[in-house]
C-alpha atoms as an extended CHARMM CRD file, in Angstrom:
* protein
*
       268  EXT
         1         1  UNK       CA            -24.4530000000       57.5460000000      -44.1310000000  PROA      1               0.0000000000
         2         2  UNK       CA            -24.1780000000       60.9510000000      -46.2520000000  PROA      2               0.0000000000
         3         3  UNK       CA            -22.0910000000       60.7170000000      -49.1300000000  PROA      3               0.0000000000
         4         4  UNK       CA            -20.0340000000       64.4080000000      -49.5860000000  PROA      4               0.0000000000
         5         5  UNK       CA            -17.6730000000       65.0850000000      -52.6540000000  PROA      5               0.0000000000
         6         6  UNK       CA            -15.5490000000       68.2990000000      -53.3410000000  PROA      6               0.0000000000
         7         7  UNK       CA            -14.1520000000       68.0510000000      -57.0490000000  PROA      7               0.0000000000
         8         8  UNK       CA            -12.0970000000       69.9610000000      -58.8240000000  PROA      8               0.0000000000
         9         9  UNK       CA            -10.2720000000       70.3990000000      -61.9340000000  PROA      9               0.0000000000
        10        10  UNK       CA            -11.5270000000       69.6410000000      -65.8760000000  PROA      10              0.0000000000
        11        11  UNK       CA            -13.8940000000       67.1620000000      -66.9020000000  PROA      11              0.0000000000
        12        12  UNK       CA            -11.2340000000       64.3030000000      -67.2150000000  PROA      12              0.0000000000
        13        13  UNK       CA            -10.2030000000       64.9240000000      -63.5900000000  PROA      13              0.0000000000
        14        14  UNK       CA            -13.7930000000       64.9310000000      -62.8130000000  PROA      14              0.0000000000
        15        15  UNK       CA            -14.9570000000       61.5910000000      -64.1830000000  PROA      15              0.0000000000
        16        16  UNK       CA            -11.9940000000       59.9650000000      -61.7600000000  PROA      16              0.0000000000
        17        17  UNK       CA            -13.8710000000       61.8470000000      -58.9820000000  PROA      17              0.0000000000
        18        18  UNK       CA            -17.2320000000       60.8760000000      -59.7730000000  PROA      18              0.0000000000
        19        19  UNK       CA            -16.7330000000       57.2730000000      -60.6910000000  PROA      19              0.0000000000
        20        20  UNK       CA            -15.2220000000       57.0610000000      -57.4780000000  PROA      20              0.0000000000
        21        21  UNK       CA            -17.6250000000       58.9450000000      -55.1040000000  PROA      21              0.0000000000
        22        22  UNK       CA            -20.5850000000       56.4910000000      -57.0200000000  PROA      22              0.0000000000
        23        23  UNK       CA            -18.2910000000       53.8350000000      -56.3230000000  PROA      23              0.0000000000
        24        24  UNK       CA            -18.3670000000       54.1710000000      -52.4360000000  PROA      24              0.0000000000
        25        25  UNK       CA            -22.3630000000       55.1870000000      -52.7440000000  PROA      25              0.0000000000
        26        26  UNK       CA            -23.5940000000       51.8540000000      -54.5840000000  PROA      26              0.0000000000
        27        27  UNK       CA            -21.4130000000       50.3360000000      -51.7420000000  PROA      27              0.0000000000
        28        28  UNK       CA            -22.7790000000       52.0210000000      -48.5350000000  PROA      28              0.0000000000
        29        29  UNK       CA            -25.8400000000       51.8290000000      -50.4980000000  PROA      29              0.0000000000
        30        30  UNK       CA            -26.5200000000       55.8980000000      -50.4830000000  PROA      30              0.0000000000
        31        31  UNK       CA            -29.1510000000       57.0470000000      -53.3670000000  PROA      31              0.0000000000
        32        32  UNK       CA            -27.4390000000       60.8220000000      -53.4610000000  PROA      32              0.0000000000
        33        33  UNK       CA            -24.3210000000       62.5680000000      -53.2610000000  PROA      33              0.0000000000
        34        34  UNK       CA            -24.1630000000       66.0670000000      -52.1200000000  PROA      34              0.0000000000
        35        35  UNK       CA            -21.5170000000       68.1480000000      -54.5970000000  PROA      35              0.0000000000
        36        36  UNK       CA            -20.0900000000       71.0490000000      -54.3150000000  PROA      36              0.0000000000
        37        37  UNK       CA            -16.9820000000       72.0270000000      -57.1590000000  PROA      37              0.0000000000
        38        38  UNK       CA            -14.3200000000       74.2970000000      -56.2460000000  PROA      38              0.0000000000
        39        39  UNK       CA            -13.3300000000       76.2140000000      -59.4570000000  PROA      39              0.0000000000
        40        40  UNK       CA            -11.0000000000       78.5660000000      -57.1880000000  PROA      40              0.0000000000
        41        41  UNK       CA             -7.5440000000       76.6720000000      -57.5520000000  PROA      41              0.0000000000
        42        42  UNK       CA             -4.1210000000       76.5470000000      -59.6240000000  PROA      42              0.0000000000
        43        43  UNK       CA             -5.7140000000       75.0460000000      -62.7030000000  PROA      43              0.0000000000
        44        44  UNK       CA             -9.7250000000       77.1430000000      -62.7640000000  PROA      44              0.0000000000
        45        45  UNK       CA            -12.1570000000       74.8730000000      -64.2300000000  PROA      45              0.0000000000
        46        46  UNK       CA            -15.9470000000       74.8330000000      -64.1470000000  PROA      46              0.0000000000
        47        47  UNK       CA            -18.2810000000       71.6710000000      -63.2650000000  PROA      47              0.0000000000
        48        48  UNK       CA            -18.2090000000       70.4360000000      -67.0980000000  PROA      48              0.0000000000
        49        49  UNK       CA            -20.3370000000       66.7680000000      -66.4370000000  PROA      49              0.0000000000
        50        50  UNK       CA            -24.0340000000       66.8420000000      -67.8610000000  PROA      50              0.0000000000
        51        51  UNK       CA            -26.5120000000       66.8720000000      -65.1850000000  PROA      51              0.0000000000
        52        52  UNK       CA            -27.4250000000       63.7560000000      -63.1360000000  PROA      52              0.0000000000
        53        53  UNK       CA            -29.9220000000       63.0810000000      -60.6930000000  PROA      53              0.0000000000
        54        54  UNK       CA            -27.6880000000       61.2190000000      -58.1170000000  PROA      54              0.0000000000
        55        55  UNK       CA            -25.9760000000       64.7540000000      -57.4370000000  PROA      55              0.0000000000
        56        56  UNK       CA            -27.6540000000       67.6080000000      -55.0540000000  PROA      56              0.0000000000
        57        57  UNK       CA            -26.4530000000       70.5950000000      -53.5730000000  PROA      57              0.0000000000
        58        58  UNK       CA            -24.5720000000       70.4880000000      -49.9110000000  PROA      58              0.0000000000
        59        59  UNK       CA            -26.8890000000       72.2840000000      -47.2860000000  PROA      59              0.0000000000
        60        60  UNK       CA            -24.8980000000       74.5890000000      -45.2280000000  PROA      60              0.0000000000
        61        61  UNK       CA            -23.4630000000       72.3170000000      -43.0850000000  PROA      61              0.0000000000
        62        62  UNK       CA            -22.2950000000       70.0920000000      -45.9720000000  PROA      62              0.0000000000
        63        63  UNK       CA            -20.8920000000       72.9470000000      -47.4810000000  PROA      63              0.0000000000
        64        64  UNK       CA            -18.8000000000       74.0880000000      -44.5630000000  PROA      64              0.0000000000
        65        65  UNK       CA            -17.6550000000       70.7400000000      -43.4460000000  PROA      65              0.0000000000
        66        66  UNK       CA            -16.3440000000       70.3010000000      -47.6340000000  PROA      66              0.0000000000
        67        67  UNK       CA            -14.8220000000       73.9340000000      -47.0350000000  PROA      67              0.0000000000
        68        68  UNK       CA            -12.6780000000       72.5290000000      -44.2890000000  PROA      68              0.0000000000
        69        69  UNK       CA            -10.8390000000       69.9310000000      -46.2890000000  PROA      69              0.0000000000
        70        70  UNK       CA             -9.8640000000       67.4560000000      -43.5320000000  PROA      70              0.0000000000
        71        71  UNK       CA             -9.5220000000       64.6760000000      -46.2510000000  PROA      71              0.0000000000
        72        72  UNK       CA             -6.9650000000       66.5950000000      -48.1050000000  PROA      72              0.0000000000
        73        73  UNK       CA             -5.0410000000       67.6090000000      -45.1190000000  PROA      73              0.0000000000
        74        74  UNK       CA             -4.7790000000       64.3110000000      -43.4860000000  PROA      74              0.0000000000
        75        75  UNK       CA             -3.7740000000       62.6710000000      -46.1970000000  PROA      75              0.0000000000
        76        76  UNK       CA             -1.4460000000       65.2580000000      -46.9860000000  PROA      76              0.0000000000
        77        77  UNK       CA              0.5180000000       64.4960000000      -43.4300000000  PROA      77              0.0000000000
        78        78  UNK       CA              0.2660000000       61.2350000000      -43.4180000000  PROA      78              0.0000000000
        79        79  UNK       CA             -2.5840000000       60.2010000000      -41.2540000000  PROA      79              0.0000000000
        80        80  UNK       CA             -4.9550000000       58.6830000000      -43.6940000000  PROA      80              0.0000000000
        81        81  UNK       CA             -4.0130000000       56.3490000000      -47.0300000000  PROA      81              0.0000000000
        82        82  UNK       CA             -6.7150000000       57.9060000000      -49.3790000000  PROA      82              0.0000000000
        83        83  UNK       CA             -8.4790000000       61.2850000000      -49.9550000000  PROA      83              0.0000000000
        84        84  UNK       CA            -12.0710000000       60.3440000000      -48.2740000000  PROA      84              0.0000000000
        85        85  UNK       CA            -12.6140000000       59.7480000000      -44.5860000000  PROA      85              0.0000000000
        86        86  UNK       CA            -15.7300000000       58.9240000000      -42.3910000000  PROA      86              0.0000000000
        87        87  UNK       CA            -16.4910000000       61.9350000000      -39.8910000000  PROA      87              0.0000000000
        88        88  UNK       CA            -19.7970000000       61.3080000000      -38.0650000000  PROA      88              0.0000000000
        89        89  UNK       CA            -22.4420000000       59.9370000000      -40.3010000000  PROA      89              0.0000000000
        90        90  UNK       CA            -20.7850000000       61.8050000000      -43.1160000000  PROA      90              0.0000000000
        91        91  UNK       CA            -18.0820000000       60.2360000000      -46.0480000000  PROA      91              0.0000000000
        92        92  UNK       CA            -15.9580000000       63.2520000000      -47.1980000000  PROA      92              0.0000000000
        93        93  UNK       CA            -13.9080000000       63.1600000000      -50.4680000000  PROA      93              0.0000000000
        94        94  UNK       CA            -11.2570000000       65.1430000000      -51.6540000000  PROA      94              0.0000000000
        95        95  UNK       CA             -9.1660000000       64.1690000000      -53.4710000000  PROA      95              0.0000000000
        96        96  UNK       CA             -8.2990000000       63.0720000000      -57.3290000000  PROA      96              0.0000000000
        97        97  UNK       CA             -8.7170000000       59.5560000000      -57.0410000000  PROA      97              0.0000000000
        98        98  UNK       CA             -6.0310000000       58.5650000000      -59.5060000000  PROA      98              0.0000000000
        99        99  UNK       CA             -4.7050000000       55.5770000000      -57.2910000000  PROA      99              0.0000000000
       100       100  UNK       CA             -5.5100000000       52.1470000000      -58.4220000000  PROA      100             0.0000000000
       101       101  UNK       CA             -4.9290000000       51.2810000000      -54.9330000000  PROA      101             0.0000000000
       102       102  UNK       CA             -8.1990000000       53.2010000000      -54.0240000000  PROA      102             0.0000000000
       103       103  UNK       CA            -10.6190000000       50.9010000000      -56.5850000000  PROA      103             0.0000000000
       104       104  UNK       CA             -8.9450000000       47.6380000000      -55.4090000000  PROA      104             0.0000000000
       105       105  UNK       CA            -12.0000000000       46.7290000000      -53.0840000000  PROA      105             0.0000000000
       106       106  UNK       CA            -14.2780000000       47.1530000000      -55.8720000000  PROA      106             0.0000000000
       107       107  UNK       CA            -15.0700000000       44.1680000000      -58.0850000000  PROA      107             0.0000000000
       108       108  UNK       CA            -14.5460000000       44.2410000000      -62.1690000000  PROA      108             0.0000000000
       109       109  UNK       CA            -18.4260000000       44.3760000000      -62.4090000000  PROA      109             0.0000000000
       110       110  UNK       CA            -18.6220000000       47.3550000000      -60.1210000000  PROA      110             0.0000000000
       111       111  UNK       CA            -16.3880000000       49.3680000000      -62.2680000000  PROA      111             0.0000000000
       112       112  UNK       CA            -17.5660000000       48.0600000000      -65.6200000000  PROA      112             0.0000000000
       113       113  UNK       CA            -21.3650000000       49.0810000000      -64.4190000000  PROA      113             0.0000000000
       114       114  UNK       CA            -19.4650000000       52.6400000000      -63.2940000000  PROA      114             0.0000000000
       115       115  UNK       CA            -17.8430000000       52.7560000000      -66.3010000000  PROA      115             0.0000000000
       116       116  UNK       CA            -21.4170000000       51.9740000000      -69.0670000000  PROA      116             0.0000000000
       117       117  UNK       CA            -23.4310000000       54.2800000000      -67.0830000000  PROA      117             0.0000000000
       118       118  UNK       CA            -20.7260000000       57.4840000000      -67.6780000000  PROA      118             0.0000000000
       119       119  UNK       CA            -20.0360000000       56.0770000000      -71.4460000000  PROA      119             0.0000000000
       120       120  UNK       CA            -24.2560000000       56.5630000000      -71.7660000000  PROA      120             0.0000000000
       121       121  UNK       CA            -23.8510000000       59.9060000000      -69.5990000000  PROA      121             0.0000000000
       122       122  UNK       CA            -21.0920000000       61.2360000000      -71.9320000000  PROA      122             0.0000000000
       123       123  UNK       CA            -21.4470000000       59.7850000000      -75.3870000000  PROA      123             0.0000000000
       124       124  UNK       CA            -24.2300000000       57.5630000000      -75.6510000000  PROA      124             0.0000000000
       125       125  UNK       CA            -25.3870000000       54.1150000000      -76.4040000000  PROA      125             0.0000000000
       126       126  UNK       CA            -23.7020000000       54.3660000000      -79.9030000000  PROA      126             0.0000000000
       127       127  UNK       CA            -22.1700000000       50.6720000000      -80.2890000000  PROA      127             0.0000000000
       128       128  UNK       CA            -17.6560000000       50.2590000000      -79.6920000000  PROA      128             0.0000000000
       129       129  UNK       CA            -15.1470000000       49.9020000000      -80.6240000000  PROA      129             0.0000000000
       130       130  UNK       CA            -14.9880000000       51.6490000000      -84.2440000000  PROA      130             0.0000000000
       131       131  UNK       CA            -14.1560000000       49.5590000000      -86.9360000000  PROA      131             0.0000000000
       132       132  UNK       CA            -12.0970000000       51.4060000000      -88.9900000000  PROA      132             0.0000000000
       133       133  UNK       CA             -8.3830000000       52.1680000000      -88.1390000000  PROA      133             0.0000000000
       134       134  UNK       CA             -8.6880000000       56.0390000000      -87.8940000000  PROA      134             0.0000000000
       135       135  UNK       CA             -6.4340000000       58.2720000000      -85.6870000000  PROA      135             0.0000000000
       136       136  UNK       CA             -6.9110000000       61.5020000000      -83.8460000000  PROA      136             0.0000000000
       137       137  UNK       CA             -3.9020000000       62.6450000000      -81.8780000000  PROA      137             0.0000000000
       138       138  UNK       CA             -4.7860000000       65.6110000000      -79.0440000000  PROA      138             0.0000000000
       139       139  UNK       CA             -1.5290000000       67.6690000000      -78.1910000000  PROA      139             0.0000000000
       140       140  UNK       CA             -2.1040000000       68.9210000000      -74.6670000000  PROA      140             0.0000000000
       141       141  UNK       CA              0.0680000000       71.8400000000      -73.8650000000  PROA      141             0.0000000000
       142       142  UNK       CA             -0.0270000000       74.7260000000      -72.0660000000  PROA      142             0.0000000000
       143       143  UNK       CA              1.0410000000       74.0030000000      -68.2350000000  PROA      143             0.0000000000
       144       144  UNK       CA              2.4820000000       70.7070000000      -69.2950000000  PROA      144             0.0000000000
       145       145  UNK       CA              5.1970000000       72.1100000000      -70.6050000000  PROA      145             0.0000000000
       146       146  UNK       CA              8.0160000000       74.2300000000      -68.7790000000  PROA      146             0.0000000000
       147       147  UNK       CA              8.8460000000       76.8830000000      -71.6260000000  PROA      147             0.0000000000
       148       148  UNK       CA              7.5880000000       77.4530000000      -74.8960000000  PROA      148             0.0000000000
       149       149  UNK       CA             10.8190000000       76.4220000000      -76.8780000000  PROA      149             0.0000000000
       150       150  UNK       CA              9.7700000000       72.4750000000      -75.0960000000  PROA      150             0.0000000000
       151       151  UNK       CA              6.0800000000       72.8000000000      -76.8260000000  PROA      151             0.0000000000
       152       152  UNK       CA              7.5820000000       73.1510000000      -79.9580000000  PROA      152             0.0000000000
       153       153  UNK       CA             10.0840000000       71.2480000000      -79.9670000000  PROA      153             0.0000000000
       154       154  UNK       CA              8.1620000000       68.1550000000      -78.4620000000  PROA      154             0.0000000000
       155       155  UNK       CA              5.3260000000       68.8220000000      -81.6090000000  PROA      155             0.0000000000
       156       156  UNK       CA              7.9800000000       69.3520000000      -84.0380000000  PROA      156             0.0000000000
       157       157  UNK       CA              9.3740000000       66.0330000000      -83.0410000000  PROA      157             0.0000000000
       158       158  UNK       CA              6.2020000000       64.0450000000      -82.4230000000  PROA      158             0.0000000000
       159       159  UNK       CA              4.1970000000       65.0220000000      -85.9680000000  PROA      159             0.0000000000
       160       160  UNK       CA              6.5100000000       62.6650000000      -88.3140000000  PROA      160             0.0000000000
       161       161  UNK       CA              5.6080000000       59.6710000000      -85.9970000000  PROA      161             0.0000000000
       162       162  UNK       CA              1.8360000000       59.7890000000      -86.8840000000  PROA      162             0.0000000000
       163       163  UNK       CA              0.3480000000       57.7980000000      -89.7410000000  PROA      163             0.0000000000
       164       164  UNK       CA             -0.8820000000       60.4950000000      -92.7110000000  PROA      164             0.0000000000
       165       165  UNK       CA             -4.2030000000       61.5670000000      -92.5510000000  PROA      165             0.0000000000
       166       166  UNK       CA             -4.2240000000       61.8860000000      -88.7800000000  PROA      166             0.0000000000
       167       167  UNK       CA             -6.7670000000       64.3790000000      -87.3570000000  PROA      167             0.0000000000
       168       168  UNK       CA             -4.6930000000       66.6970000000      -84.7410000000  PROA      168             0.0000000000
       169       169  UNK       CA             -6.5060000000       68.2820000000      -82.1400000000  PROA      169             0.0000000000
       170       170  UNK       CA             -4.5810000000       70.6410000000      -79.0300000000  PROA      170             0.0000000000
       171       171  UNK       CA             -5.4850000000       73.2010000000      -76.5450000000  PROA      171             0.0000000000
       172       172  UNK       CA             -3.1350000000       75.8300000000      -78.0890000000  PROA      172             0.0000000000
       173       173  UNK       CA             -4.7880000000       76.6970000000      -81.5690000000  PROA      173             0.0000000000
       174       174  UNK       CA             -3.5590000000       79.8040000000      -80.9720000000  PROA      174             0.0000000000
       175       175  UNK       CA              0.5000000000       78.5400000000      -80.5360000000  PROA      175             0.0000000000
       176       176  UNK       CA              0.1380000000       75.8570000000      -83.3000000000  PROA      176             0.0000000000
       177       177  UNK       CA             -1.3080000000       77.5020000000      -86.0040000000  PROA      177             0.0000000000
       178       178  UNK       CA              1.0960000000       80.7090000000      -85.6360000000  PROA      178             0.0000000000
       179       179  UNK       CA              3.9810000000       78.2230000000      -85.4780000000  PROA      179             0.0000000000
       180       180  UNK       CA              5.2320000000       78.0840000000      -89.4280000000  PROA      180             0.0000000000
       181       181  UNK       CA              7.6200000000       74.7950000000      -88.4940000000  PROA      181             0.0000000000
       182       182  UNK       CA              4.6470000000       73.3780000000      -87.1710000000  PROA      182             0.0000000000
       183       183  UNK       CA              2.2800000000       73.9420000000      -90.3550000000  PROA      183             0.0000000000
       184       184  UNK       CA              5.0100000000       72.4350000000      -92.9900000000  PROA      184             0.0000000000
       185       185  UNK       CA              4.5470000000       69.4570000000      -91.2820000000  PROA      185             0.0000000000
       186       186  UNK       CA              1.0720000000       69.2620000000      -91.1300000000  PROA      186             0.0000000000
       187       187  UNK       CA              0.4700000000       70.0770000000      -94.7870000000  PROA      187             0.0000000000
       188       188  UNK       CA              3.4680000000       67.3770000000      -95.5250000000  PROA      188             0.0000000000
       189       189  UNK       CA              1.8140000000       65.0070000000      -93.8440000000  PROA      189             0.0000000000
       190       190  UNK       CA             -1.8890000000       65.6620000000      -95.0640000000  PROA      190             0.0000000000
       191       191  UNK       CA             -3.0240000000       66.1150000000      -91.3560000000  PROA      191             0.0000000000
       192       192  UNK       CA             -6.4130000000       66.9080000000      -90.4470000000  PROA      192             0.0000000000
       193       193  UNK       CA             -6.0750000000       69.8420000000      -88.0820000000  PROA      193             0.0000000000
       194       194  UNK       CA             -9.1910000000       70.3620000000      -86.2530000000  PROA      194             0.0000000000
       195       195  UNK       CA             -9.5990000000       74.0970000000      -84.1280000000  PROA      195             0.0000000000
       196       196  UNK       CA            -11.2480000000       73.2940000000      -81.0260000000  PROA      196             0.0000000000
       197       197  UNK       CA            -10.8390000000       76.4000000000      -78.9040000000  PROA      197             0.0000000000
       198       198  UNK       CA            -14.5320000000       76.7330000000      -78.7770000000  PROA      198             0.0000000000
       199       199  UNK       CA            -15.3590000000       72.9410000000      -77.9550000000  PROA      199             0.0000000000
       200       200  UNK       CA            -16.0770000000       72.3780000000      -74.5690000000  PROA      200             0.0000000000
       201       201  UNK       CA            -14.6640000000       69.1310000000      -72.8930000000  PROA      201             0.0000000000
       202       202  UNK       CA            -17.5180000000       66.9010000000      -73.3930000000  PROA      202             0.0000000000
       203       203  UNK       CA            -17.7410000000       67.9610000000      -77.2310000000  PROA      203             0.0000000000
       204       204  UNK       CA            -13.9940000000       66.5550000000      -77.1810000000  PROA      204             0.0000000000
       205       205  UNK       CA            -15.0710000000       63.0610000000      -75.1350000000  PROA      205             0.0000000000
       206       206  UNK       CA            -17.6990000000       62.7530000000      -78.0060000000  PROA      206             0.0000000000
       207       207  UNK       CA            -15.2610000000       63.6750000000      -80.9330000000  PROA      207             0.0000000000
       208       208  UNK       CA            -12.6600000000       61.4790000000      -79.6920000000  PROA      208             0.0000000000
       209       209  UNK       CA            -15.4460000000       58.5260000000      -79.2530000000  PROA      209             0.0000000000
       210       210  UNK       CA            -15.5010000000       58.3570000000      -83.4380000000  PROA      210             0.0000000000
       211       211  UNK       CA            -11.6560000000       57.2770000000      -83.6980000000  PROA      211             0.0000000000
       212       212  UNK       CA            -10.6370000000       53.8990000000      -83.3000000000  PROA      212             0.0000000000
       213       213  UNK       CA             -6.7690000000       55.0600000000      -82.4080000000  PROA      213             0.0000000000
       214       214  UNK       CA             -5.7960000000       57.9010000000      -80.0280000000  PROA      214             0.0000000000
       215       215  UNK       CA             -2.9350000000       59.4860000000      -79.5300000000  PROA      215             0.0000000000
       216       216  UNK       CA             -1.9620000000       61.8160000000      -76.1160000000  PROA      216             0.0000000000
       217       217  UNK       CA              0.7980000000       63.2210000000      -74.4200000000  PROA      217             0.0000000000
       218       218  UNK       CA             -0.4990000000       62.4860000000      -71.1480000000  PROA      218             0.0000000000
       219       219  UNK       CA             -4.2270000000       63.9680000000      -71.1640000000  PROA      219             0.0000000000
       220       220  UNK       CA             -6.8600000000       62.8470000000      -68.5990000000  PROA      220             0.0000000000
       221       221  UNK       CA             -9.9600000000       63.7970000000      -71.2910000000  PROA      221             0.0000000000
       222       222  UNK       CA             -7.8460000000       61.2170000000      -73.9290000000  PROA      222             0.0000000000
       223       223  UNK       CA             -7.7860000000       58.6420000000      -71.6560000000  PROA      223             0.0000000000
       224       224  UNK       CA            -11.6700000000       58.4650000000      -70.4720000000  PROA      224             0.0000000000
       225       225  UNK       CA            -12.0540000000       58.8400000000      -74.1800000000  PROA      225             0.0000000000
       226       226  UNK       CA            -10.5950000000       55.6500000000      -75.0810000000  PROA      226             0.0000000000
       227       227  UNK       CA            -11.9750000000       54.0680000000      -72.1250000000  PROA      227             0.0000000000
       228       228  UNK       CA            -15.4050000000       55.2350000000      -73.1800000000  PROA      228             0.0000000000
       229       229  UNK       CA            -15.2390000000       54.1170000000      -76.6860000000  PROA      229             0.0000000000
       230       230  UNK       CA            -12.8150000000       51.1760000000      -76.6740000000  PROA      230             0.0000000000
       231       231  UNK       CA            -10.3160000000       52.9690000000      -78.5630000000  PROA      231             0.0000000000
       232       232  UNK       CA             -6.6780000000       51.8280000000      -78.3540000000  PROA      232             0.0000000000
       233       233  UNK       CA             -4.7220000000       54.5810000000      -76.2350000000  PROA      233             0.0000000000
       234       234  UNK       CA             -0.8790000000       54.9680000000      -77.2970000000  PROA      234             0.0000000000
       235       235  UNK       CA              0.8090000000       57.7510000000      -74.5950000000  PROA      235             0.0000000000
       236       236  UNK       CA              3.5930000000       60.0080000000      -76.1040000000  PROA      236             0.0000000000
       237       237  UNK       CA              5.5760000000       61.3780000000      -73.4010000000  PROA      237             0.0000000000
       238       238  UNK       CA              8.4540000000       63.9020000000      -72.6560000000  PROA      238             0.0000000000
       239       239  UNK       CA             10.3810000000       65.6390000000      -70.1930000000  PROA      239             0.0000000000
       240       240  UNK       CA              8.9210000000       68.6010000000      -68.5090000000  PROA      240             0.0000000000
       241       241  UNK       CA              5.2200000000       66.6670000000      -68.4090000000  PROA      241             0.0000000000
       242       242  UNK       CA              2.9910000000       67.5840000000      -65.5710000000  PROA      242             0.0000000000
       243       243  UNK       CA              0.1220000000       65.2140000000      -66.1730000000  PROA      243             0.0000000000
       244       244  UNK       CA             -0.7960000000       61.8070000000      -64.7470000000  PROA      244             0.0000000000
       245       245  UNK       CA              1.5190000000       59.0790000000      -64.6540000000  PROA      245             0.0000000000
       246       246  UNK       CA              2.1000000000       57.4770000000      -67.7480000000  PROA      246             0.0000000000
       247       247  UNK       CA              2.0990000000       54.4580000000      -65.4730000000  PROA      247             0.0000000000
       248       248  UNK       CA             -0.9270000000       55.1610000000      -63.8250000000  PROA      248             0.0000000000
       249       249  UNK       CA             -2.7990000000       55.7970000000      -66.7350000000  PROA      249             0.0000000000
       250       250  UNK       CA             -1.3300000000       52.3140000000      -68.5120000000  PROA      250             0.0000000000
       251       251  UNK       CA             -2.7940000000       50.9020000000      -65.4010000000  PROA      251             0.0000000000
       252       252  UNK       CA             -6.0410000000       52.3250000000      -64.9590000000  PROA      252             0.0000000000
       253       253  UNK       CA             -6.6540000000       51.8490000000      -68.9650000000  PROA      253             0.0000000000
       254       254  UNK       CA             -6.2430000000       48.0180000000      -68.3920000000  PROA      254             0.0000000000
       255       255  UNK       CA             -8.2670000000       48.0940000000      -65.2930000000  PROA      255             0.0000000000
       256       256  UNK       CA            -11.4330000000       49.8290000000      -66.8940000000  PROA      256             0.0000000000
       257       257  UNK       CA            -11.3180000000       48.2500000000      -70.8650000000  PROA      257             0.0000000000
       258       258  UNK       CA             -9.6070000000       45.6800000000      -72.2680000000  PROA      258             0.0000000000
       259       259  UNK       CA             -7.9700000000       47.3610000000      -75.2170000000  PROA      259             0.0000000000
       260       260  UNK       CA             -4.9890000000       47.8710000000      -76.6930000000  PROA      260             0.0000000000
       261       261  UNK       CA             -2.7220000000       50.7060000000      -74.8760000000  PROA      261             0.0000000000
       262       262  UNK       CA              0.9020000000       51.4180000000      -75.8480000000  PROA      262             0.0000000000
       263       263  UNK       CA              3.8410000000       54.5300000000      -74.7200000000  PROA      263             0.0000000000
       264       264  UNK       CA              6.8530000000       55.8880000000      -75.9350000000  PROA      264             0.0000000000
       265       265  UNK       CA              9.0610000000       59.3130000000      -75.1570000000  PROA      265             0.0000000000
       266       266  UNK       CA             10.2190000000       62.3670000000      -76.7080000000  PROA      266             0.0000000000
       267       267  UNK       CA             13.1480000000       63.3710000000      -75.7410000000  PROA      267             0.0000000000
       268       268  UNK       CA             12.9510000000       67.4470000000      -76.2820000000  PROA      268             0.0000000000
C-alpha cells in the first residue's frame, strides 16, 4: 500500500490534512507518504509545516495520478463518503479532512499520539497548559468577510467584549491600524496590539502556544493552537463568515483536548 496526499491551503488547513493522511499510514502500517501541495487555487498558500521525514516527493506517476483528483471528484458527485479512496495499491487523499465522521475509526490514543507528535513538530516539548489567565484574541479577516463596512463593524463590536490587557493579533494590520474607530478602542481598553504581517503561520502557532485564553472568529491556525497548547478556545462568530463550522470546530476541539471551549455571535 502507497500512501498519496495532495494538500492545500494554510498551515491550519494543513495540519487537518496531515494528521489525517498519518492517521491512515500508522493504520495500513506505511513508513512514508508521498506529498505533493497545490498552491494554485482560490485561497494561494505555500507548504508552511517544518520538514519531516515521513514525507517524500511523488515520482511521476504519483504526481499525475494526485493531478487527476479522482478523490475530490467522486466525492464531489456523490460516489464516495470521504476525500481518500483506494485505486490499485495506491490510497489517494484530497480533501480537507474537517469531518469528525472521517476520524471515528481511529481510537482516542491514535489521535492523542497524532496530536503530541505535531505539538513537538510545531511548538515543542515546552510543558501545557499555561498557568496564568492571559488572552490573545486573532481577528481573521480578509475573505471572511463579504464587504469591508462587515470587518469593521464586526471589530468595532467585538473589542469591548475582551478583558483589558488583551493582546490582539489579525491578518489585516494594514485595515486595523488605518481604522481611527478601531484604535480608540484599543488605546481605551489598554490592548496589546501585536503587527504580525511578517510572521509566518508557524511563528503564530508558537505565539499563540504562550496564552492560556484564545479568542477567534473562526480561524483554523487558532484552533490547532489551542489544541496544541491546551488553551481554552472561545469562537466569536458573525454573519458573512466563510470559515469552518463553528460546530465543527466545537467538535473537533473536544475530540483532540479536553479543555475548555466556548462561542457566541456578532450580529454586524
Amino acid at each position: 500500500m502507497k500512501i498519496l496526499l495532495r494538500s492545500c491551503g494554510g498551515l491550519g488547513n494543513q495540519i487537518f490534512q496531515l494528521a489525517y493522511a498519518r492517521l491512515l499510514a500508522s493504520k495500513y502500517r506505511v513508513r512514508t507518504i508521498a506529498h505533493y501541495h497545490e498552491a494554485n487555487y482560490a485561497r494561494v498558500a505555500d507548504w508552511e509545516y517544518p520538514e519531516v521525514d515521513d514525507l517524500r516527493i511523488p515520482n511521476f506517476l504519483e504526481k499525475f495520478i494526485l493531478k487527476l483528483r479522482l478523490p475530490k471528484i467522486l466525492y464531489r458527485i456523490g460516489i464516495v463518503s470521504n476525500e481518500h479512496i483506494k485505486f490499485g495499491n495506491y490510497l489517494i487523499l484530497d480533501g480537507y479532512f474537517q469531518d469528525q465522521n472521517s476520524y471515528k475509526s481511529f481510537s482516542k490514543s491514535d489521535l492523542n499520539l497524532q496530536i503530541e507528535r505535531i505539538r513537538i513538530e510545531l511548538i515543542g516539548k515546552q510543558d501545557y497548559p499555561i498557568e496564568e489567565e492571559n488572552v490573545i484574541f486573532h481577528f481573521r479577516l480578509g475573505d471572511f468577510f463579504r464587504s469591508e463596512e462587515g470587518q469593521v463593524e464586526f471589530v468595532v463590536n467585538s473589542l469591548p467584549l475582551l478583558p483589558p490587557s488583551t493582546t490582539l493579533i489579525s491578518n489585516r494590520d494594514d485595515f486595523l491600524t488605518s481604522n481611527n474607530a478601531i484604535q480608540d478602542i484599543i488605546k481605551s481598553k489598554l490592548i496589546n496590539y501585536i503587527v504580525t504581517d511578517n510572521y509566518k503561520s508557524i511563528e503564530l502557532i508558537r505565539l499563540f502556544s504562550n496564552y492560556k485564553v484564545i479568542y477567534s472568529n473562526g480561524s483554523t491556525l487558532a484552533l490547532w493552537a489551542s489544541i496544541l497548547s491546551n488553551s481554552d478556545y472561545h469562537i466569536i462568530s458573525n454573519t458573512g463568515h466563510h470559515s469552518l463550522h463553528e460546530k465543527k470546530m466545537i467538535n473537533f476541539k473536544n475530540m483532540f483536548s479536553n479543555q475548555k471551549i466556548n462561542s457566541f455571535k456578532i450580529q454586524n
